[in-house]
C-alpha positions in Angstrom: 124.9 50.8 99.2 124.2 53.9 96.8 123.6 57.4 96.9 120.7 58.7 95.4 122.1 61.5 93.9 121.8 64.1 91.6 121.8 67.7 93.1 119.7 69.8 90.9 119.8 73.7 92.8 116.5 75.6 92.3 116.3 79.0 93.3 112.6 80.3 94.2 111.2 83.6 95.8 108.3 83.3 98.9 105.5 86.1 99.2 107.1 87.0 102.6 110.2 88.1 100.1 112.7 85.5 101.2 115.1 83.7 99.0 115.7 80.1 99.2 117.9 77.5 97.4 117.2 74.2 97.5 119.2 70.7 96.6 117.1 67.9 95.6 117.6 64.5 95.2 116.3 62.9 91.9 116.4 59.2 90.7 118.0 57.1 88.1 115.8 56.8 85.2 115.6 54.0 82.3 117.8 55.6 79.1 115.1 53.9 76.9 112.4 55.4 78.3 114.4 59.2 78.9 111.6 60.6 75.9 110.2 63.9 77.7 113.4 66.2 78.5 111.3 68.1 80.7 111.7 64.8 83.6 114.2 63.4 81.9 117.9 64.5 81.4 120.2 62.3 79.1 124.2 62.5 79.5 126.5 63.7 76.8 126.9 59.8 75.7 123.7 58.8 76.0 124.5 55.8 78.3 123.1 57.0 81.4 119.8 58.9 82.2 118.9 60.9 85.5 114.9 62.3 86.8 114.4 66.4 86.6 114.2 68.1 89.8 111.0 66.9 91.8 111.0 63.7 89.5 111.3 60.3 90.4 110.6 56.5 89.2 112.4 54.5 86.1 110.5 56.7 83.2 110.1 59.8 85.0 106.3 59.7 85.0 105.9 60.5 88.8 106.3 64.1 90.5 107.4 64.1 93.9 106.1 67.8 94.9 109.5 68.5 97.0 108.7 71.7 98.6 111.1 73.9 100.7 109.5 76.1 103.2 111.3 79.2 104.8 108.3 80.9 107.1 109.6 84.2 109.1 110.0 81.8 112.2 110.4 78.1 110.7 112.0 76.0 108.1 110.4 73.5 106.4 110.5 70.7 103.5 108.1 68.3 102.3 108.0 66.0 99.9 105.2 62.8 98.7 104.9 60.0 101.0 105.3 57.9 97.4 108.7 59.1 96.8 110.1 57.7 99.7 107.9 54.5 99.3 109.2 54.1 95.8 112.7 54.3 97.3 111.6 51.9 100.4 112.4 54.5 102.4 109.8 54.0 106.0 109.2 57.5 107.5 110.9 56.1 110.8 114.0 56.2 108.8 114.3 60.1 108.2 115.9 62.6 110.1 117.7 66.0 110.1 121.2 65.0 110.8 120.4 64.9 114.7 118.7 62.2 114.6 116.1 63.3 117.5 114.8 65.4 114.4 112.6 63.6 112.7 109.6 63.7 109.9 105.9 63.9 110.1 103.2 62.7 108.1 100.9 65.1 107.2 97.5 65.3 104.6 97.5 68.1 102.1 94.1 67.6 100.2 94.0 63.8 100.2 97.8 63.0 99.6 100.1 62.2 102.1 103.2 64.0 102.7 106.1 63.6 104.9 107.3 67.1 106.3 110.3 68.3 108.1 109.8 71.6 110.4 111.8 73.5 112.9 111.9 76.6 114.2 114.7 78.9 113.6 115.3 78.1 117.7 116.1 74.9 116.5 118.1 75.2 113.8 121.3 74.6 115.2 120.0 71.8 118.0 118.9 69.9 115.3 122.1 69.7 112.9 122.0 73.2 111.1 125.7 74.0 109.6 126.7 77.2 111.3 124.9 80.2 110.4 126.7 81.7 107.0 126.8 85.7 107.1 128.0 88.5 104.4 126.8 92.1 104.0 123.7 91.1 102.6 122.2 87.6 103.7 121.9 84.8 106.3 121.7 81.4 105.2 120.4 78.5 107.2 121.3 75.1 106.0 120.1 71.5 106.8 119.8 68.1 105.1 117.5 65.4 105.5 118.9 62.2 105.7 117.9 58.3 105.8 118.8 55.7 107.8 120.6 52.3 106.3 117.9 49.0 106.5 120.6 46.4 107.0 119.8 42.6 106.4 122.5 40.4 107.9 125.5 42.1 106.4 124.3 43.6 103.5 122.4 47.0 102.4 120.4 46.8 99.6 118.2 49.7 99.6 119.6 53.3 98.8 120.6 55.9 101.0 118.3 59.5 100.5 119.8 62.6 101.2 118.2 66.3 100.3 120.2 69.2 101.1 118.1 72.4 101.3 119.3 75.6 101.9 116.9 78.9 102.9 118.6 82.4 102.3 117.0 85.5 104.5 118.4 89.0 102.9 119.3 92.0 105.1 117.0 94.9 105.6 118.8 97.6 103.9 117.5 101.0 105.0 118.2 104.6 103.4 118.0 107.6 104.6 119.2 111.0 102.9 120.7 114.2 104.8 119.5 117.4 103.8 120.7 118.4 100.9 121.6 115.9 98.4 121.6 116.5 94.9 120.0 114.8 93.0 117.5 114.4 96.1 116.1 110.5 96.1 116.3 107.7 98.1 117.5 104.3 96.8 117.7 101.0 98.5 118.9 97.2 97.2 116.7 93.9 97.4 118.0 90.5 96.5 115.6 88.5 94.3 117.2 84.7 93.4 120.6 85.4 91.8 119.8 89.1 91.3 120.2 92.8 93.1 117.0 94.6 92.6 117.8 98.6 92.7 114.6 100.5 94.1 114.5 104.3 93.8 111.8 106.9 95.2 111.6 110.1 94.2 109.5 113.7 94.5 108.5 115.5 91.2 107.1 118.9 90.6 104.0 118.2 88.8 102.0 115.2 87.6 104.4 114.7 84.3 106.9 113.4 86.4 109.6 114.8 84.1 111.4 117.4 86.9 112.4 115.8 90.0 113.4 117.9 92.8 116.9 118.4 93.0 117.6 119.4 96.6 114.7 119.6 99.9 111.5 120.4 98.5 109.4 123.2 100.0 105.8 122.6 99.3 102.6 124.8 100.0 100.1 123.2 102.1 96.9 121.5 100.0 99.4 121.4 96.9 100.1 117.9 95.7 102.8 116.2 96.2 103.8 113.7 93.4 106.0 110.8 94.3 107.1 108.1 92.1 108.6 104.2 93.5 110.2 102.6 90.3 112.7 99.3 90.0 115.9 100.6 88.4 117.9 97.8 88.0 116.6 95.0 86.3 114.2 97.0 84.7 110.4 95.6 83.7 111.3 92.0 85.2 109.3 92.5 88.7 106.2 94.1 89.9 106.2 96.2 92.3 104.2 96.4 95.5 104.3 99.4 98.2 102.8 98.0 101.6 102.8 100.9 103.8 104.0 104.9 103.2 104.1 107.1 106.4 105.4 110.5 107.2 107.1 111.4 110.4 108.8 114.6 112.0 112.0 113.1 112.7 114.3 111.1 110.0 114.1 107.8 111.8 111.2 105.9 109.8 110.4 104.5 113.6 111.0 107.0 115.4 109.3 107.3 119.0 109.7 111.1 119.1 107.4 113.1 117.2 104.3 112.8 115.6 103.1 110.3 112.9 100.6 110.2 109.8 100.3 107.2 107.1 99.3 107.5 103.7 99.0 104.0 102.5 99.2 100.8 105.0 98.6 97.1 103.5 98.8 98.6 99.8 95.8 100.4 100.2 95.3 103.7 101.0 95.1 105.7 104.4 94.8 109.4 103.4 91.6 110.1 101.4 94.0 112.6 99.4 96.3 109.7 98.4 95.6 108.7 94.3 97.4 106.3 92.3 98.7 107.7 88.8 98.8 106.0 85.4 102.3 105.3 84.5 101.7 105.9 80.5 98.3 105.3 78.4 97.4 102.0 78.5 100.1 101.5 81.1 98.3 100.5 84.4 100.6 102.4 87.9 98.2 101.0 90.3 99.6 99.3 93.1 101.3 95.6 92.7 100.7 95.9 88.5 103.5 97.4 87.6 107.6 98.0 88.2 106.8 102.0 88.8 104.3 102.8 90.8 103.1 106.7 90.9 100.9 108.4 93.7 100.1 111.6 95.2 98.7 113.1 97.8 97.6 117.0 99.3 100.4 118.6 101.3 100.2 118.5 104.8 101.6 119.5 108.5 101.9 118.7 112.2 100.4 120.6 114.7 103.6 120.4 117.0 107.0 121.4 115.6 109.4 120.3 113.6 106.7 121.0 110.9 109.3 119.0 108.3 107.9 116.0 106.9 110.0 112.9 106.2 108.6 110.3 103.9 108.9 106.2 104.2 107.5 103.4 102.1 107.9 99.7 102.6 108.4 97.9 99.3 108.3 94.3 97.8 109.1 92.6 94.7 106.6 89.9 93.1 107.7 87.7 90.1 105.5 88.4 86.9 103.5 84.9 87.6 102.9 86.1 91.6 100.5 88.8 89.8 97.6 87.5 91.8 99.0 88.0 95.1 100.9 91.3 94.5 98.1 93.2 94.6 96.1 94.1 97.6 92.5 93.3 98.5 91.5 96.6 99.5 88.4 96.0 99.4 88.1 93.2 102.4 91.7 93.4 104.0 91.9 90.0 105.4 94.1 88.5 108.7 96.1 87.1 106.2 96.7 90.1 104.2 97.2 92.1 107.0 99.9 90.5 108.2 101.8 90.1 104.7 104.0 93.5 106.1 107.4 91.8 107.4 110.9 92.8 108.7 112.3 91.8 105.1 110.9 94.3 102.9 112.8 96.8 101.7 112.8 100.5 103.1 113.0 103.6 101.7 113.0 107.5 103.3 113.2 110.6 101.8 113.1 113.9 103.4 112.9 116.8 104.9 110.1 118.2 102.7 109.8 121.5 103.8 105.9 123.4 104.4 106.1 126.6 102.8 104.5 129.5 105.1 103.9 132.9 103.0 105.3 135.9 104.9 103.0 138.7 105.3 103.9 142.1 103.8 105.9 144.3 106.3 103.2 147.3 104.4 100.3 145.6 105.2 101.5 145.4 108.9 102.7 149.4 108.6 99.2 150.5 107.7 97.5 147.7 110.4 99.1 148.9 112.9 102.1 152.3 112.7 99.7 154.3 111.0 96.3 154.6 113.1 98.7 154.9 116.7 101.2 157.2 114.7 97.7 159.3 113.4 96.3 159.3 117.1 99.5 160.3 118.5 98.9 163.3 115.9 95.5 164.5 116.3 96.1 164.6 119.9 99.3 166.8 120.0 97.0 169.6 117.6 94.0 169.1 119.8 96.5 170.3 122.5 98.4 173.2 120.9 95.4 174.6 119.7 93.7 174.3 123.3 97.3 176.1 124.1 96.8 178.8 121.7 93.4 179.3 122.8 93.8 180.0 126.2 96.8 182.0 125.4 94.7 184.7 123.1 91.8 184.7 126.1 94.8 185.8 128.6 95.5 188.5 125.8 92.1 190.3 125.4 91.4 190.0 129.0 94.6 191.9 129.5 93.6 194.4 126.6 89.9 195.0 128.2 91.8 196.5 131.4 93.8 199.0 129.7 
C-alpha cells in the first residue's frame, strides 16, 4: 500500500474575497519523460521525478482541474473523474473522513467531475478538524480520503488523500472619534500570504494634495473630494468600492437616524457623485486602479444631527481578476448585485461638519431695533407737541379774559 503523496500548498483569492489554501495530491511521474518543468519537478539527484500541482499520469501530460471551492455558506473541491480512474480509484471509494460524506459526480461542459460539498453546518459532522481562530481569520479544514480495494490479503492500488484547507478573514471595521489628526480612516485586508493596508481620506480640493487634518466643515453644494487608495503593498491590487453611504450617527449600520448612499454595487447612487482621474493617462475609475478618487456636492439631513459620517465597502482584485473588478453599471445583474458580502472590508470617516453662515447681528439691528426704536420716537414727539399745544391754547384763553 502507498501514499500518493506530494503536498504541493497553493494559495488563491475568490471574488467573494476569501482566502483559501489548498493541499493537493500529485503523482509519480517517469524521470525519463520529467522534460516540461512546468508538470514536472525533478529531485536534487535526479533519480526520482514527481507531477506539478493539478498534474497527474507517468509524463505529466494530463491536468486534473483540482478545484477548491469556499462559497459564503459551503465548501467545496472537485477534481476530474479521470484522475481518480487513472489511480483506480471508483467514486464509491471517496469520502470526507466521516465516511457518511461522500462525493458526487457532476457534468461541467461535457467532462465529468467528482465533487465534494458541504455546508459550513456540516463541517464539523462530517470530519472537519476544529475550527482554528486568531485575531484575524477562521480556517476550516477537511480532507478527502479513499477507501483500500483489498484482494485476499493484499492492496495493490494506492491510497488518495487531498487535504484542503479554506481561510475566511475577519471583518475589520474603523471608525475615528472626532478629532484625530491626521483625520483618515484605515482598515487591514488579508490577500494570500499578505496584509493589504486601505486608507480613505477627505481633501480640500480636486489636487488631492491637502488632506484635512482634523473634522472637516463643508458648505452645502461644495464638493467634497474623497480619495480610497491601497497603502501597503502598493500598485499590486485593484481596487473596487462596492457601496459608500452617509449616516447621522457613527455606526455605518446604525438604526437610528437617517441614511443616504452615494455609490451601491460600484456604481453610482447620487447624480452628484464623479469619478476622478488619478494622473494623465492614469484611469481612477472604479475597479481599474489601487486609488480610486470621487466626489460628490455637499449635503444634509432634514432632522438633526446634521453631521455626516461617511462609509465605503472595499475589495481587492488580483491584476488578472480585471474583468470582474469592475461593475456593470450599465445592466446590474442578480449576480452582480449580490457580489456585496460580510467579508469586505469597511471603512468610516467622520463627522464632516455642514457649515451654516451666521447672519450679521447689523443686518438684524436695522431689520428689526431700528424701525420699533424710530416708531417708539415719532410717537413720544407727536405727543409732546400735542402737549405743548394744548398747553399754549390754555394760555391765550387765559390772556383773552384779562
Amino acid at each position: 500500500m502507498t501514499l500518493i503523496g506530494l503536498k504541493l500548498r497553493v494559495v488563491l483569492l475568490l471574488f467573494l474575497g476569501f482566502t483559501l489554501e489548498v493541499n493537493k495530491v500529485a503523482g509519480i511521474c517517469s524521470v525519463e519523460h520529467c522534460t516540461d518543468r512546468t508538470r514536472c519537478v525533478l529531485s536534487k539527484d535526479q533519480r526520482s521525478c514527481k507531477c506539478a500541482v493539478g498534474f497527474y499520469a507517468d509524463q505529466c501530460d494530463k491536468n486534473a482541474h483540482i478545484k477548491v471551492m469556499c462559497g459564503k455558506d459551503y465548501i467545496a473541491i472537485r477534481a476530474m473523474e479521470a484522475f481518480f480512474k487513472y489511480h483506480n480509484v471508483p467514486l464509491e471509494t471517496l469520502h470526507l473522513p466521516n465516511k457518511s460524506c461522500g462525493a458526487k459526480r457532476e457534468y461541467i461542459g461535457d467532462v465529468p467531475y467528482y465533487i465534494f460539498r458541504i455546508s459550513k453546518q456540516k463541517y464539523l459532522t462530517c470530519g472537519g478538524l476544529p475550527l482554528e481562530k486568531n485575531l484575524t481569520h477562521i480556517s476550516y479544514s477537511l480532507s478527502v480520503l479513499s477507501e483500500p480495494r483489498v484482494t485476499g490479503n493484499i492492496i495493490r492500488d494506492p491510497l488518495i488523500r487531498m487535504d484542503f484547507t479554506c481561510v475566511y478573514p475577519y471583518i475589520r471595521r474603523v471608525s475615528l472619534p472626532f478629532p484625530v489628526f491626521p483625520i483618515s480612516s484605515e482598515t487591514v485586508m488579508h490577500v494570500d500570504e499578505l496584509e493589504a493596508k486601505i486608507r480613505m481620506m477627505l481633501y480640500m480640493d480636486h489636487t488631492y494634495t491637502k488632506p484635512y487634518t482634523s473634522a472637516p466643515t463643508i458648505e452645502l453644494r461644495d464638493k467634497v473630494y474623497v480619495e480610497v487608495t491601497v497603502m501597503e503593498p502598493a500598485d499590486l491590487f485593484l481596487l473596487r468600492i462596492n457601496e459608500c453611504w452617509a449616516t447621522q450617527f457613527p455606526q455605518p449600520n446604525s438604526t437610528e437616524g437617517s441614511v443616504h448612499f452615494l455609490l451601491q454595487n460600484g456604481c453610482v447612487k447620487d447624480q452628484t457623485v464623479s469619478f476622478l482621474n488619478v494622473t494623465e493617462g492614469q484611469s481612477g475609475l472604479n475597479g481599474q486602479n489601487s486609488t480610486i478618487r470621487y466626489s460628490f456636492d455637499m449635503f444634509r439631513f432634514t432632522a438633526d444631527p446634521h453631521d455626516l459620517y461617511l462609509h465605503c465597502t472595499v475589495q481587492l482584485c488580483e491584476p488578472d481578476d480585471h474583468e470582474s473588478c469592475i461593475p456593470n453599471c450599465n445592466l446590474i445583474s442578480k449576480r452582480e448585485a449580490m457580489r456585496a458580502d460580510p467579508s469586505q472590508g469597511l471603512l468610516s470617516y467622520g463627522p464632516i461638519r455642514i457649515e451654516v453662515p451666521d447672519r450679521p447681528q447689523s443686518s438684524i439691528l436695522l431689520a428689526v431695533v431700528l424701525p420699533v426704536a424710530a416708531v417708539w420716537t415719532l410717537g413720544f414727539f407727536l405727543i409732546l407737541l400735542i402737549t405743548v399745544a394744548k398747553a399754549g391754547r390754555k394760555r391765550l384763553s387765559k390772556l383773552e379774559e384779562y
